[in-house]
C-alpha positions in Angstrom: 26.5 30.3 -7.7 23.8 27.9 -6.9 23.4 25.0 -5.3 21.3 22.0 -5.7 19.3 20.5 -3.0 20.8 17.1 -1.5 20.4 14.2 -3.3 17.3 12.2 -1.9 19.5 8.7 -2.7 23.2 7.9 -2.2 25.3 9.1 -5.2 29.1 8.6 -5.9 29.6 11.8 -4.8 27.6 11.7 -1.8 27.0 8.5 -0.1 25.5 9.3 3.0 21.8 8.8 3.2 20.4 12.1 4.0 17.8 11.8 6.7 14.1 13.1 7.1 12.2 14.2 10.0 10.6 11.0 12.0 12.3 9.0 10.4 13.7 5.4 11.5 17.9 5.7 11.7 19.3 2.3 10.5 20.4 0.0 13.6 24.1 -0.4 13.7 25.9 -3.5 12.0 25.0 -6.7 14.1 22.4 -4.9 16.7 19.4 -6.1 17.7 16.1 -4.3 16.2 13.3 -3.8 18.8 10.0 -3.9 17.2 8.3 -0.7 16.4 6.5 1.1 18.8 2.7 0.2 19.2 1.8 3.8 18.7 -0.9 4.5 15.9 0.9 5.9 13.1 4.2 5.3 14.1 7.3 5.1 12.3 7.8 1.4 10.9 11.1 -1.0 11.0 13.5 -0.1 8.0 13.4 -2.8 5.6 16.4 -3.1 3.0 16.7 -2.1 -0.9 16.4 -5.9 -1.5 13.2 -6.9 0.8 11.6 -3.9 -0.9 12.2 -5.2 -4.2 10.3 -8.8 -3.2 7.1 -6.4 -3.5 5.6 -6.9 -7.2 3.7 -4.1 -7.5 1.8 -3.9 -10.6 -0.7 -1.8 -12.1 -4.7 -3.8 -12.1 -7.9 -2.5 -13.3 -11.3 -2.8 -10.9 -13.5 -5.3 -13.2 -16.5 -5.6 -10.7 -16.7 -4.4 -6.9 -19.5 -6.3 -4.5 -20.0 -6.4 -0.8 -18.2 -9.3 1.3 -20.9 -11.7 2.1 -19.5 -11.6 5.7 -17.9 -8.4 6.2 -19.7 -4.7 6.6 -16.6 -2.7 5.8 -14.8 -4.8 2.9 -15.2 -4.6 -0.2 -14.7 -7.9 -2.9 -12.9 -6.8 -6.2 -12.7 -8.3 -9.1 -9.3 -7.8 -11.0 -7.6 -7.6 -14.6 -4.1 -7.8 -13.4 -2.5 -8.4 -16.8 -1.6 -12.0 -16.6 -5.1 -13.5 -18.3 -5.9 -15.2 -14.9 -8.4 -13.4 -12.7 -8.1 -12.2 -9.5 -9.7 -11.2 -6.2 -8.6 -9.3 -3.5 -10.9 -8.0 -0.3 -10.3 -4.5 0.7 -11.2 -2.6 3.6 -12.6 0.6 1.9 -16.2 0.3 1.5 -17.0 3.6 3.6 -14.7 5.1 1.6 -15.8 4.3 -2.1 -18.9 3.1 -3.6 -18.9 0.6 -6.3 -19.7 3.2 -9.4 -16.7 5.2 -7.9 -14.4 1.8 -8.0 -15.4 0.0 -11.1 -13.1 0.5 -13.7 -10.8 2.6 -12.0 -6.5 1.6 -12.3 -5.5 0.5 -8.9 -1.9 -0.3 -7.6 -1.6 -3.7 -6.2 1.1 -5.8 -4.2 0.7 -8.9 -6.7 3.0 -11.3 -5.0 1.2 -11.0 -1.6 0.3 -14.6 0.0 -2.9 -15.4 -0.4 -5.1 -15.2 2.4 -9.0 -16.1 3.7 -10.5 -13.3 4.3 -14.1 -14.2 6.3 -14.5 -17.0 3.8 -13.1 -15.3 0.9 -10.0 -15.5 -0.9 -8.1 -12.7 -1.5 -4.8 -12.5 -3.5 -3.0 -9.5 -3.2 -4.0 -6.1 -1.3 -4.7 -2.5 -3.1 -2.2 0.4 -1.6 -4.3 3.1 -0.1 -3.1 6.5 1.7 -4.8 7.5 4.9 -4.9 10.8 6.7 -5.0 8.7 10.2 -4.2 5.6 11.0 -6.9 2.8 11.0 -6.3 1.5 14.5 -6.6 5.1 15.4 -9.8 5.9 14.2 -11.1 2.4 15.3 -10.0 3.0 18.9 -12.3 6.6 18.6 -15.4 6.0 16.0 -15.6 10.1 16.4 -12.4 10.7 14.2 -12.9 10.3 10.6 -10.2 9.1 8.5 -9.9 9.6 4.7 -8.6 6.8 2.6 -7.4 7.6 -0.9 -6.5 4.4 -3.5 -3.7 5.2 -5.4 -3.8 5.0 -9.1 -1.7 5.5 -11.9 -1.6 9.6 -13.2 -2.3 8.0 -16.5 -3.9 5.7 -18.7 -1.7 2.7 -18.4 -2.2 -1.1 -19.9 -3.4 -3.6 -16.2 -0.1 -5.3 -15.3 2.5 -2.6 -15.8 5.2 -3.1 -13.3 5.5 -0.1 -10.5 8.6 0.7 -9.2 
């Protein structure tokens, strides 16, 4: 006989939420949430199915990277998003990627982000990136080095495809 590994979602069969190491338990019906610890890299607030699904992410290609007029470490991207209109976000990975590396890559992006001034620059949505430390970390110690990847699609996808 075998057995299958739990279910990484409720089912109908099973509708306990199977838990992972570190991770945050869900606060009990009606209790108060303290804020999540200040530690670098630590565990964040559970959020529910439906303020998860606010995020739009979408699928955008890199049209044309240039420096931030007013920033060292950002980078200004210019984006197809899919929707004809274009768009700009400011991202924080210039030591990371040069523009040859960026331009024309698929990025993921949260779409629906409020826009926000970034040093003087508008930027309207925020590329999702994986680190191997946490930024405040390696801010707080210039002698650890952090490696940032962008995630991207595994395949050739059209700009604006919906991720989920």
């Amino acid at each position: 006989m075998t057995t299958s590994p739990a279910p990484s979602h409720p089912t109908p069969d099973n509708p306990a939420i199977p838990q992972t190491p570190n991770a945050t338990p869900p606060a009990p019906a009606g209790a108060a949430v303290a804020p999540a610890a200040s530690i670098p890299g630590a565990p964040k607030p559970v959020v529910t199915f439906e303020e998860f699904a606010k995020l739009d992410l979408r699928v955008a290609r890199i049209v044309q990277a240039e420096a931030h007029p007013k920033a060292d470490r950002l980078w200004k991207l210019q984006l197809d998003d899919g929707s004809g209109v274009p768009r700009q976000i400011c991202a924080g990975i210039k030591e990371h990627y040069s523009v040859e590396q960026l331009t024309g890559r698929l990025i993921v992006i949260v779409a629906n982000l409020a826009p926000r001034v970034i040093r003087g620059e508008e930027s309207r949505g925020m590329l999702l990136a994986a680190s191997d430390v946490p930024k405040d970390a390696a801010t707080a110690d210039p002698s650890v080095l952090r490696k940032v990847i962008v995630l991207k699609p595994d395949g050739d996808i059209a700009p604006g495809a919906i991720v989920s």
